[in-house]
N, C-alpha and C positions, 0 to 999 in steps of 0.2 A: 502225402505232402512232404515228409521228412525225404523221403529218396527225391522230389524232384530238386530241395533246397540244396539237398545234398550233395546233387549233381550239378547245380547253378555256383555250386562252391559257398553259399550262404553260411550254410550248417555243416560242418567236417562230422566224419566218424567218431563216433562215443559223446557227442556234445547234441543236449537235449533244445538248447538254448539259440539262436542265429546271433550269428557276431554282432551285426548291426540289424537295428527296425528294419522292416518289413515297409510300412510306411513313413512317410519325413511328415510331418504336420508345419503347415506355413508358418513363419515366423516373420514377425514383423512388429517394429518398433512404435509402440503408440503414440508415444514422444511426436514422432516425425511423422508420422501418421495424421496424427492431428495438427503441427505446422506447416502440413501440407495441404489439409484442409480449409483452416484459416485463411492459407494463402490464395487457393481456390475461390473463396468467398470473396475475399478481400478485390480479387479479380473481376467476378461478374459482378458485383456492386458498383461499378463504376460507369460513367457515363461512356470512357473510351470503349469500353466491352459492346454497351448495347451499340454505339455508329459501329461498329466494326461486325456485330452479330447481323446490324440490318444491312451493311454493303454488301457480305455476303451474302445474306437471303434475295437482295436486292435483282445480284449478279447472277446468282443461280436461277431463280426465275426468268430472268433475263435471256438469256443462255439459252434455257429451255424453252422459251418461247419462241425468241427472234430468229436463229441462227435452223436449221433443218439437220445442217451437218455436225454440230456438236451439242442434240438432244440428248441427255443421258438419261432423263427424268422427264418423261412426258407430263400433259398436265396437269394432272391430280397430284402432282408432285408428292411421291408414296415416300423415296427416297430420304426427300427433305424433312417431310414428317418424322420420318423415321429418326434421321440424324439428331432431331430437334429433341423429340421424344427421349431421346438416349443422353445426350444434355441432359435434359431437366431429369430425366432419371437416376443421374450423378449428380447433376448437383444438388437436389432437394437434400439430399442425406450427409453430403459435404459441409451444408450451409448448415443444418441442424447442428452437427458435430463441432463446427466452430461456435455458434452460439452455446453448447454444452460448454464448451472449454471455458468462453468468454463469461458465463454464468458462474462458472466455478471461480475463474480470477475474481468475479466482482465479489464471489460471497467470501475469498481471503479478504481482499481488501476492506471489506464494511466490518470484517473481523476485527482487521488491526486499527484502523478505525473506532472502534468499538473500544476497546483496547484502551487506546491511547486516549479516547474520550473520558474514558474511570480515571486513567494515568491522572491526565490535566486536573477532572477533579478532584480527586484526592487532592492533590500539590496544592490546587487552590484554596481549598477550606483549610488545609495544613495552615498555608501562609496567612489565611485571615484569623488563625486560633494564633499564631503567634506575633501579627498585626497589633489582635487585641490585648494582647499578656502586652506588647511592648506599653500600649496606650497607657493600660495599668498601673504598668513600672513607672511611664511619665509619670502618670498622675500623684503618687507618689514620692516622686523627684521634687515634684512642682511642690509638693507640702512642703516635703525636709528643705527646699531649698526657701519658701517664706521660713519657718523657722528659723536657720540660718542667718539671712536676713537680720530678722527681726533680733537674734540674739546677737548678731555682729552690732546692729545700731546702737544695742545695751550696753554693750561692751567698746563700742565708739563714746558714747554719752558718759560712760563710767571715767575713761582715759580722760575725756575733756574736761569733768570735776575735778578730776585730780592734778591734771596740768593749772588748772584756774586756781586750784589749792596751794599747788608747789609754787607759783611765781611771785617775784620779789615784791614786796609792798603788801602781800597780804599776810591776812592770819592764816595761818597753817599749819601744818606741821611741821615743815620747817624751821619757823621762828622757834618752835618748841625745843629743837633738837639745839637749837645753838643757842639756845638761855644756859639747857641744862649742862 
């Protein structure tokens, strides 16, 4: 095996190793692989697909029945079968591969989803724990501000004694201060 590599120029003298593989192993892009499937799917799902799948079958039957000189599929139609067979043989496996993908987007999305559903409520109970504390504070508010109130009246009521005291004509303390 080494002298034939050797002679094909793969392997040089004194090197145990071939410069490059022996075989390439296919490569190919799943990524695109799979938006070509989708797209596949995407295709035969549609109503244009099936009129245009049945013109054809239509025509080809057709073809082969009517015309003598352009039979190419006599009438057990082996052919057609065949072609049809080889379709649904691609595409059963394309369709699946796009419903995998479409599975997978759905089950990101019900994630974030999901996600953003805890988000929401967290925020929401936040805001009702601090809805409540606000209520609280009103409530509160609402005392200090009867007190307030009630001790501004005291202190309205006190001023008006004392003005009713201070003015001319009465006894008060005024008259006191100007005897003395």
């Amino acid at each position: 095996m080494r002298r034939l590599l050797r002679r094909l120029g793969i392997l040089p003298a004194g090197v145990s190793t071939p410069r490059r593989p022996l075989t390439r192993d296919p490569h190919y892009d799943p990524e695109a692989f799979g938006r070509f499937s989708e797209g596949v799917a995407r295709l035969i799902g549609t109503a244009r697909f099936l009129v245009f799948q049945t013109v054809i079958v239509i025509a080809w039957i057709g073809l082969n029945i009517a015309f003598d000189g352009l039979r190419f599929d006599e009438y057990p139609f082996i052919l057609l079968t065949l072609a049809l067979s080889l379709q649904a043989a691609y595409a059963a496996p394309l369709i699946l591969l796009a419903q995998t993908r479409q599975g997978e987007r759905d089950r990101i999305t019900s994630e974030r989803d999901r996600r953003t559903a805890v988000r929401t409520r967290t925020e929401a109970e936040y805001l009702a724990r601090e809805i409540a504390s606000i209520r609280l504070a009103l409530g509160e508010l609402g005392g200090e501000l009867h007190d307030v109130r009630r001790a501004s009246r005291d202190i309205a009521e006190a001023v008006a004694r004392l003005e009713t005291s201070l003015t001319p004509g009465s006894e008060g303390p005024r008259e006191h201060r100007d005897r003395a």
